[in-house]
N, C-alpha and C positions, 0 to 999 in steps of 0.2 A: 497238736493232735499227733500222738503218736500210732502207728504201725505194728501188730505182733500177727504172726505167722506162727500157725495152730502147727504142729506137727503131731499126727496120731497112730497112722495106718501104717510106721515104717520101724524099719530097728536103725539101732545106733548107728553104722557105716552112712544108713539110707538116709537119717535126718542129715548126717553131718555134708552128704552129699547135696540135698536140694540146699541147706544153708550158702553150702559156699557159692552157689546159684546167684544167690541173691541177698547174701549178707549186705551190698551196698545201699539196699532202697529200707531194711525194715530195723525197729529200734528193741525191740523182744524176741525172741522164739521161745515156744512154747512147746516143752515136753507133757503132749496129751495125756492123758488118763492109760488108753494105750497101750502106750509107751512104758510108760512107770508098772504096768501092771505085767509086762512083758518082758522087762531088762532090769525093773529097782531105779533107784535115787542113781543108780550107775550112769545112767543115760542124762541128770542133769549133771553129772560133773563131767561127763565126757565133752558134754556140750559147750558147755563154762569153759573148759581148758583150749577145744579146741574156737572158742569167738569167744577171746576175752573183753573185746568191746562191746559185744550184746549184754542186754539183760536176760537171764535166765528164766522161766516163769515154769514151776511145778506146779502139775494140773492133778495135784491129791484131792480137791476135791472133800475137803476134810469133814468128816460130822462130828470127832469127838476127840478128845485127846489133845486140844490145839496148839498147844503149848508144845506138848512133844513133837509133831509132827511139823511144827513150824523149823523147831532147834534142828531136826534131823534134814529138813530139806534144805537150811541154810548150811548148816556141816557141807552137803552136797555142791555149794552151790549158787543156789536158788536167789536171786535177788526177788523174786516175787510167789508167793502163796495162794492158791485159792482156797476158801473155805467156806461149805454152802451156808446161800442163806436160811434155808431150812432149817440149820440148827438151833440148838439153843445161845441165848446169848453169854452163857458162861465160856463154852468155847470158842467163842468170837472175840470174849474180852481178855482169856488166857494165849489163843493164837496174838490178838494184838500187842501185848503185855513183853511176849516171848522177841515176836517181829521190833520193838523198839530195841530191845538189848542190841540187834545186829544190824540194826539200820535195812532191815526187810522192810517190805511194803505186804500188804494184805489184798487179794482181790477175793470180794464178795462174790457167790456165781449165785443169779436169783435163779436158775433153772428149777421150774416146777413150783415154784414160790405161788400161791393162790391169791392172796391178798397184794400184789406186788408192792402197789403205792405204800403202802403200810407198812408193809416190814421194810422197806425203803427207808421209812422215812428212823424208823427206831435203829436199823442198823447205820445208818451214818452217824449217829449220836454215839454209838461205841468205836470210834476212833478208826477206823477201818479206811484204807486209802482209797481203794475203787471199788465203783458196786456198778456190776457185770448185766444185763438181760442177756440172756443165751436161749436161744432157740432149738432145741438138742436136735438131732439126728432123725429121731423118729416122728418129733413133730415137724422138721421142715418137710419130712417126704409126704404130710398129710397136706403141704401148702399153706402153715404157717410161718412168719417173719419177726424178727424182733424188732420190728422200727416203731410200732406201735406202742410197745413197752420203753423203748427207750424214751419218749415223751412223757409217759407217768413219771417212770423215776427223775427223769430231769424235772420237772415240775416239784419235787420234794426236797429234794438230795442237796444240802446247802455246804458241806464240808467236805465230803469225797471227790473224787475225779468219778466219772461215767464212764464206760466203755460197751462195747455192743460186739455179740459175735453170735454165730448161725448163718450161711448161706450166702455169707457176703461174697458178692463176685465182682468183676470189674463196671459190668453193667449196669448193675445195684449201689455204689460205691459213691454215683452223686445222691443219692437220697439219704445214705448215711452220713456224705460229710455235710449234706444242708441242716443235719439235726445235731451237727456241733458235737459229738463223743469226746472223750477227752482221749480216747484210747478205741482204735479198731482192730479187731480180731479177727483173721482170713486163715481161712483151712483148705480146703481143696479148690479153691480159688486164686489160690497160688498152688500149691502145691500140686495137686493135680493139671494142669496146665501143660501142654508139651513146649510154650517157652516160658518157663516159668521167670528168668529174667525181664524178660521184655513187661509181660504182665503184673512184676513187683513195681518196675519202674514206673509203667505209666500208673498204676496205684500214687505210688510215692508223690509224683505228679499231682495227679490229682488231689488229694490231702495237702501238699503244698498249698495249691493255687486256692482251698478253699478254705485254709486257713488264715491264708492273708488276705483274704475276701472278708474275713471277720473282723480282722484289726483296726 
């Protein structure tokens, strides 16, 4: 079970700043939507350069084009892509297509997905590495969760890895690793945090210990 740390609400100085916080507990960072919308692909390679041992994760977000947008953020960088699930699956299969040439990986975002199970279960058949439940912004502050979704799609999903991100806090943290994700997503749950170290750690911890509760 790996760890990525959402970065959204900062510019480049300010990510590279809470990373080196807590580069030793997390196995991704992730340049938010944000971010990219705010600085360009600039901000994943500043990222990449300055933690070459992390994985880089560009949060484009992508609905069309995937191919290109894939080649542009690995140029950048990028060891990993999101691309919604909402699209069609031509651009899922040219994003996928593109990601093999570079040894990328693809993450799925179901954000706003209706059918979830379903297109779950059609999007794991297109080669796609991880498929996401994300809780966005405007629905956690209505008091909804993605933990509920993360059990449909795990109930479907026979080839991808899982991952889950919305609102996940330190508090929250054992109910996500009791549901086994292959991949956990924390945004201002670390990042907002005045120790953010302390709080990567005991995360880190915790995912440890519930990992090898599995084995």
């Amino acid at each position: 079970m790996k760890l990525q740390l959402a970065l959204d609400l900062v510019d480049i100085p300010g990510a590279i700043e809470i990373v080196t916080e807590v580069q030793k507990y997390i196995d991704i960072v992730e340049i938010g939507t944000p971010i990219v919308i705010n600085e360009g692909l600039h901000a994943v390679k500043a990222l990449k350069e300055a933690f070459p041992q992390l994985d880089v994760l560009a949060d484009l977000k992508v609905m069309d084009a995937g191919g290109y947008e894939v080649m542009k953020a690995t140029e950048a960088g990028a060891s990993i892509v999101t691309i919604l699930g909402a699209t069609n699956d031509s651009t899922i299969r040219g994003a996928v297509e593109e990601a093999r040439k570079h040894g990328t990986q693809i993450l799925i975002d179901m954000i706003n997905v209706p059918n979830l199970a379903e297109r779950a279960a059609q999007v794991d058949a297109l080669g796609v590495d991880y498929i996401c439940v994300h809780t966005g912004y405007d629905l956690q502050a209505e008091g909804q969760s993605p933990f509920e979704d993360l059990q449909k799609i795990k109930a479907v999903v026979k080839n991808a890895k899982t991952a889950v991100a919305g609102g996940i806090k330190l508090d929250t943290l054992p109910g996500v690793i009791a549901a086994q994700p292959d991949l956990v997503i924390v945004g201002g749950g670390i990042a907002g945090q005045d120790d953010k170290a302390g709080t990567a750690a005991e995360m880190r911890r915790l995912i440890e210990a519930g990992s090898a509760a599995q084995v």
